[in-house]
C-alpha positions as CSV (number, residue, x, y, z in Angstrom):
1,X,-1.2,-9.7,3.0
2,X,0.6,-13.2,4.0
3,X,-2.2,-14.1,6.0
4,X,-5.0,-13.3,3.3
5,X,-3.0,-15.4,1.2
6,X,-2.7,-18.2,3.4
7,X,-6.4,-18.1,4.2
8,X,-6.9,-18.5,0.2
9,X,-5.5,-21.7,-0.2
10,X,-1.5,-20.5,-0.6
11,X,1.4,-21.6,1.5
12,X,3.5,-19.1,3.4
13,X,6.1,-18.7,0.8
14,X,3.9,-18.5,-2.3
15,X,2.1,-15.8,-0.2
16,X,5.0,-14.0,0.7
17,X,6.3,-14.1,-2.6
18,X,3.5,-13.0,-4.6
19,X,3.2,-10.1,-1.7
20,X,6.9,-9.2,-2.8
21,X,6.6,-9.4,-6.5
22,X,3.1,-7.0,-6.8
23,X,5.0,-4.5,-4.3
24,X,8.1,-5.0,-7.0
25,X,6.4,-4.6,-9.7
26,X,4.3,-1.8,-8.9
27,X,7.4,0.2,-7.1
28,X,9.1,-0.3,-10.8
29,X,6.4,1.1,-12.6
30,X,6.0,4.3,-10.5
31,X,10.1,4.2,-10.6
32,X,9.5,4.1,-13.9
33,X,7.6,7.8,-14.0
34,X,4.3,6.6,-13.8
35,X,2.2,8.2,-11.5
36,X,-0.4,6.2,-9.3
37,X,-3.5,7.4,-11.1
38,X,-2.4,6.9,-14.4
39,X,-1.5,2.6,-13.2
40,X,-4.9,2.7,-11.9
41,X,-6.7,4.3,-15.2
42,X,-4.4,1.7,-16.8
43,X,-6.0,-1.4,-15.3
44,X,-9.3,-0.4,-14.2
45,X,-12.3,-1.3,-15.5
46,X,-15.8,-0.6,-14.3
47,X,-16.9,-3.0,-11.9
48,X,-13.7,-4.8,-12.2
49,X,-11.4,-5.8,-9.0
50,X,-9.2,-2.9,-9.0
51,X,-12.4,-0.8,-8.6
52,X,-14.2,-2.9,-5.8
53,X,-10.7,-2.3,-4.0
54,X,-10.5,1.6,-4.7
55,X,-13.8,1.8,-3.6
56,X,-13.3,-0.2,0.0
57,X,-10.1,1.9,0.8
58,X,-12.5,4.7,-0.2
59,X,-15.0,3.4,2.5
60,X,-12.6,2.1,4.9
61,X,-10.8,5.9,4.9
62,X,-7.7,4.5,3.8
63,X,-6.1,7.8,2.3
64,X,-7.1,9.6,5.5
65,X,-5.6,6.3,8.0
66,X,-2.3,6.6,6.1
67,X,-2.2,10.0,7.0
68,X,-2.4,9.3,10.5
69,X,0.5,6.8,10.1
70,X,2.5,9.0,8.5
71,X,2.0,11.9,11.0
72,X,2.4,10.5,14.0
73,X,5.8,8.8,12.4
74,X,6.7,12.1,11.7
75,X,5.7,13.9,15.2
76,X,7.9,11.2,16.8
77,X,10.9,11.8,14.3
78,X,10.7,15.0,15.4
79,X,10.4,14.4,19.1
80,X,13.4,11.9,19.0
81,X,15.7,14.2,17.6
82,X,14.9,17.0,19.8
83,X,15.5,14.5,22.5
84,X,18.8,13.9,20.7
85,X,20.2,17.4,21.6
86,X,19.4,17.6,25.0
Protein backbone atom coordinates (compact mmCIF):
# COMPACT_ATOMS: atom_id res chain seq x y z
CA UNK A 1 0.00 0.00 0.00
CA UNK A 2 3.21 2.31 0.73
CA UNK A 3 4.53 1.55 -2.53
CA UNK A 4 1.22 2.34 -4.54
CA UNK A 5 1.23 5.41 -2.76
CA UNK A 6 4.61 6.38 -3.53
CA UNK A 7 4.19 5.46 -7.17
CA UNK A 8 1.19 8.13 -7.07
CA UNK A 9 3.03 11.02 -6.41
CA UNK A 10 3.14 10.66 -2.23
CA UNK A 11 6.19 10.60 -0.09
CA UNK A 12 6.85 7.61 2.21
CA UNK A 13 5.37 9.13 5.19
CA UNK A 14 2.18 10.60 3.69
CA UNK A 15 1.79 7.07 2.23
CA UNK A 16 2.28 5.37 5.33
CA UNK A 17 0.16 7.54 7.02
CA UNK A 18 -2.78 7.57 4.97
CA UNK A 19 -2.24 3.50 4.85
CA UNK A 20 -2.61 3.79 8.81
CA UNK A 21 -5.48 6.17 9.10
CA UNK A 22 -7.95 4.12 6.43
CA UNK A 23 -6.96 0.83 8.39
CA UNK A 24 -7.89 3.12 11.70
CA UNK A 25 -10.69 4.30 10.64
CA UNK A 26 -12.20 1.35 9.09
CA UNK A 27 -11.13 -0.97 12.30
CA UNK A 28 -13.20 1.74 14.43
CA UNK A 29 -16.16 1.48 12.46
CA UNK A 30 -16.36 -2.28 12.53
CA UNK A 31 -15.27 -1.75 16.44
CA UNK A 32 -17.97 0.26 16.38
CA UNK A 33 -20.63 -2.82 15.48
CA UNK A 34 -20.70 -2.30 11.99
CA UNK A 35 -20.44 -5.13 9.96
CA UNK A 36 -18.30 -5.14 6.59
CA UNK A 37 -21.20 -5.29 4.25
CA UNK A 38 -23.29 -2.80 5.75
CA UNK A 39 -19.66 -0.02 5.32
CA UNK A 40 -19.64 -1.20 1.88
CA UNK A 41 -23.57 -0.69 1.15
CA UNK A 42 -22.79 2.59 2.96
CA UNK A 43 -20.32 3.97 0.47
CA UNK A 44 -20.87 2.22 -2.60
CA UNK A 45 -22.24 3.43 -5.54
CA UNK A 46 -22.66 1.81 -8.93
CA UNK A 47 -19.75 2.24 -10.88
CA UNK A 48 -18.11 4.07 -8.26
CA UNK A 49 -14.40 3.21 -6.85
CA UNK A 50 -15.40 1.10 -4.03
CA UNK A 51 -17.17 -1.11 -6.68
CA UNK A 52 -14.32 -1.31 -9.28
CA UNK A 53 -12.23 -2.57 -6.11
CA UNK A 54 -14.93 -5.24 -4.94
CA UNK A 55 -15.17 -6.34 -8.20
CA UNK A 56 -11.04 -6.82 -8.81
CA UNK A 57 -10.73 -8.73 -5.37
CA UNK A 58 -13.72 -10.57 -6.79
CA UNK A 59 -11.54 -11.38 -9.99
CA UNK A 60 -8.32 -11.53 -8.44
CA UNK A 61 -9.96 -14.41 -5.78
CA UNK A 62 -9.13 -12.33 -2.91
CA UNK A 63 -11.67 -13.90 -0.37
CA UNK A 64 -10.51 -17.32 -1.45
CA UNK A 65 -6.29 -16.15 -1.20
CA UNK A 66 -7.04 -14.93 2.28
CA UNK A 67 -8.21 -18.11 3.11
CA UNK A 68 -5.10 -19.67 2.14
CA UNK A 69 -3.26 -17.24 4.36
CA UNK A 70 -5.19 -17.83 7.11
CA UNK A 71 -4.99 -21.71 6.84
CA UNK A 72 -1.76 -22.29 6.39
CA UNK A 73 -1.09 -19.72 9.56
CA UNK A 74 -3.26 -21.85 11.29
CA UNK A 75 -1.85 -25.46 10.17
CA UNK A 76 1.51 -24.03 11.41
CA UNK A 77 0.07 -22.70 14.81
CA UNK A 78 -0.86 -25.94 15.25
CA UNK A 79 2.29 -27.70 14.14
CA UNK A 80 4.45 -25.38 16.48
CA UNK A 81 2.65 -26.18 19.46
CA UNK A 82 2.62 -29.83 18.95
CA UNK A 83 6.28 -29.41 18.45
CA UNK A 84 6.19 -27.51 21.83
CA UNK A 85 5.19 -30.68 23.81
CA UNK A 86 7.60 -32.99 22.56
Amino acid sequence: VVDFGMQHGLSQDQAFNAAVETMMGASQMLKNGQYPDELIAEVRSPNGTTQRGLSIMDDTHFDANMNQVLEGTYQRAIELSQEELT
